[in-house]
C-alpha positions, -999 to +999 in steps of 0.1 A: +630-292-352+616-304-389+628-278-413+601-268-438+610-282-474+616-269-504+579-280-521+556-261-493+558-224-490+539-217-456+517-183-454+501-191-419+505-213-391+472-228-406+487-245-433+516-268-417+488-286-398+475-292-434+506-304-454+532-324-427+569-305-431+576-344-437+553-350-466+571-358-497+558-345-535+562-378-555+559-374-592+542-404-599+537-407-635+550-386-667+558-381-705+521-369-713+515-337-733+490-320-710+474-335-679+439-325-662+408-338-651+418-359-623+394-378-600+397-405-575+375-439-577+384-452-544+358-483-551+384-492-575+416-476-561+427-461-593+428-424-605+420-416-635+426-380-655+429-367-694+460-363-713+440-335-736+463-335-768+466-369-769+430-375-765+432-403-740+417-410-702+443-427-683+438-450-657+470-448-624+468-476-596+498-477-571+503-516-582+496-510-619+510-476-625+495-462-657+474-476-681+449-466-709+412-460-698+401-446-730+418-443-762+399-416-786+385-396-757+377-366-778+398-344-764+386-346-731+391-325-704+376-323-666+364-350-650+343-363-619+321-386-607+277-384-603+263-397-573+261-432-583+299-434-589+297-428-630+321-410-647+311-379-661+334-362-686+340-323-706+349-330-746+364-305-762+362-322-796+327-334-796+319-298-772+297-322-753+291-335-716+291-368-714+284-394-687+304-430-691+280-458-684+281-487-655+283-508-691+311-485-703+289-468-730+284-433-732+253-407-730+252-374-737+244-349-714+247-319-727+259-306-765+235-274-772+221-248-758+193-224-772+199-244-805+239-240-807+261-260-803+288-252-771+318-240-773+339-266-755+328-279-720+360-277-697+355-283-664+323-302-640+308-307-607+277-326-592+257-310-567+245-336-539+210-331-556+216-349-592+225-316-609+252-316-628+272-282-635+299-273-658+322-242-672+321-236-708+351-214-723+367-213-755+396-229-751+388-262-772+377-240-802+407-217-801+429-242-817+433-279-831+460-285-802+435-297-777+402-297-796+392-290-832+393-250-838+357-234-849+340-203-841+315-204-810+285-201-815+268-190-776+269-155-773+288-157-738+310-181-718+286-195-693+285-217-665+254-242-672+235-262-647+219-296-658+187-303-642+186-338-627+149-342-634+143-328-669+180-328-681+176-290-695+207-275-696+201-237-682+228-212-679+231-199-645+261-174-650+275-155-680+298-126-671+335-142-675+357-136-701+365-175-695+352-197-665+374-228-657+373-247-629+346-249-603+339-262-574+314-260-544+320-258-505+314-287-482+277-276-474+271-266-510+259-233-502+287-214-520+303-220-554+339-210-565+346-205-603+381-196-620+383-171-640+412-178-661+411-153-689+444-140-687+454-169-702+450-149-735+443-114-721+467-100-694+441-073-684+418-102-671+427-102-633+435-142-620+406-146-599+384-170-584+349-160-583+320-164-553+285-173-555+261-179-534+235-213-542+198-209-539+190-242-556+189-238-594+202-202-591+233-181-576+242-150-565+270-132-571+291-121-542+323-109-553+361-122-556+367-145-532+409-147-539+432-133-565+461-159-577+495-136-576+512-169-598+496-176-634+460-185-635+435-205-617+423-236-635+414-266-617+401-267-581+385-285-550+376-277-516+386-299-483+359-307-456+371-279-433+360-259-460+392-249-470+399-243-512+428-254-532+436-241-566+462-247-592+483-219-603+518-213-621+537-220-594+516-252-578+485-255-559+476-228-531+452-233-508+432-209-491+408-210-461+371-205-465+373-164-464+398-160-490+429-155-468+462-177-483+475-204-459+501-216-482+514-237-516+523-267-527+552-261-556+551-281-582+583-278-609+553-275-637+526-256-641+492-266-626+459-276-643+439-289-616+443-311-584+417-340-564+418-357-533+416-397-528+440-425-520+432-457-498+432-432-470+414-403-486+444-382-474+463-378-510+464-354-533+468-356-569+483-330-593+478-331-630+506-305-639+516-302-676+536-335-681+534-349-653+510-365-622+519-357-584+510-371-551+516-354-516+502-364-486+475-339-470+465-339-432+426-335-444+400-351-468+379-335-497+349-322-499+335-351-523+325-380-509+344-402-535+375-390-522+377-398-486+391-432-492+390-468-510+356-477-504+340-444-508+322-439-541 
């Protein structure tokens, strides 16, 4: 009999046909001040994620290790990819969205709203339609650690919507005391959000957030989980529709209703997670320091990320 190890802590019977009782959590790469933003570009094999403080983009390849994608990122943060394979990035320092060029030059997205500037784009997804959505807390402005400190000027911390078309950028939530990460599930019709404003408020609950998508708009239709181990930041969904979300203690992953299946530890906090490798079958942790890989018996949502050829 395979005992269970000491990195998965199994909630239902659900989960160990998720993560094999034989995977291993490899630390793959450390010495960075504070990791996020990973995501898989399997047309090129690499990963790529932010080291925030440092402002750099790092580029990891299992026959290069680590190398520098970007010096002088601007403190960015999240990270993913449009539907033509382009980087699209969150800058806390320029409080921009920003989309990296086939060329390697950059466009702006997104740096205003009703004639103010941001407050510091965090996190982003792209909707299977062009549009391009993103979470837009305070963190960046809090402090010069990882952005430049400033008071906001938006009345609220939304969660805006680019339209693919005109490019407006539209706020299509504006209720949390600080949205994070976000993703959507496999068919798009639902999107999670974390609400991670206990980071500097303990009566904030640790939640992530459901809505339902009617094209440009959502509806709100309550909690969807509560994480009992720090915070949820960074997230993704898998293609059976199950979500995974960092926390204190690692990543937990939850089935499509809400219900815990199980963790991944991790010995350092959690910012966010993706799925990729030549197989489409890893995941990768950004956790404080430090980048993780474990093997996962299911492939994400994204369509980048479900193996080396996939963009």
């Amino acid at each position: 009999m395979i005992k269970t190890p000491p990195h998965l802590e199994i909630h239902d019977d659900r989960f160990a046909r998720l993560v094999h009782p034989m995977s291993q959590l490899e630390q793959i790469a450390t010495g960075f001040t504070w990791t996020e933003g990973p995501v898989w570009f399997g047309d090129r094999d690499c990963l790529l994620f932010s080291d925030i403080p440092s402002q750099r983009i790092l580029r990891w390849s299992q026959g290069d290790g680590v190398s520098v994608f970007r010096a002088g990122s601007g403190f960015n943060n999240g990270n993913t990819r449009d539907r033509q394979g382009r980087l699209i990035g969150c800058r806390h320092g320029a409080r921009d969205v920003v989309r990296t060029e086939i060329d390697g030059t950059l466009t702006v997205l997104a740096a205003e709203h009703d004639g103010r500037r941001l407050n510091s784009p965090n996190d982003v997804v792209v909707s299977s339609d062009g549009a391009i959505w993103f979470t837009d807390p305070t963190y960046g402005i809090l402090s010069n650690f990882e952005g430049v400190r400033a008071r906001p000027e938006q009345a609220a911390r939304h969660v805006f919507r680019i339209d693919p078309q005109s490019g407006a950028v539209v706020p299509v939530i504006g209720d949390f005391v600080q949205p994070n990460g976000l993703c959507f599930s496999p068919d798009e019709r639902r999107l999670y959000v974390a609400e991670s404003g206990s980071s500097h408020d303990d009566s904030v609950p640790a939640i992530i957030r459901q809505f339902d998508v009617d094209g440009a708009g959502v509806t709100d239709v309550g909690v969807f989980a509560e994480i009992d181990n720090g915070l949820p930041d960074g997230m993704r969904t898998d293609m059976q529709g199950n979500l995974w979300s960092s926390a204190g203690d690692g990543v937990h992953c939850f089935d499509a209703h809400g219900t815990l299946l199980g963790k991944i530890l991790v010995p350092e906090t959690v910012a966010n997670l993706c799925f990729g490798g030549a197989d489409g079958q890893r995941m990768f942790i950004t956790a404080t320091s430090s980048v993780y890989r474990v093997f996962v018996d299911v492939k994400g949502a994204e369509p980048w990320t479900r193996g080396r050829g996939a963009a």
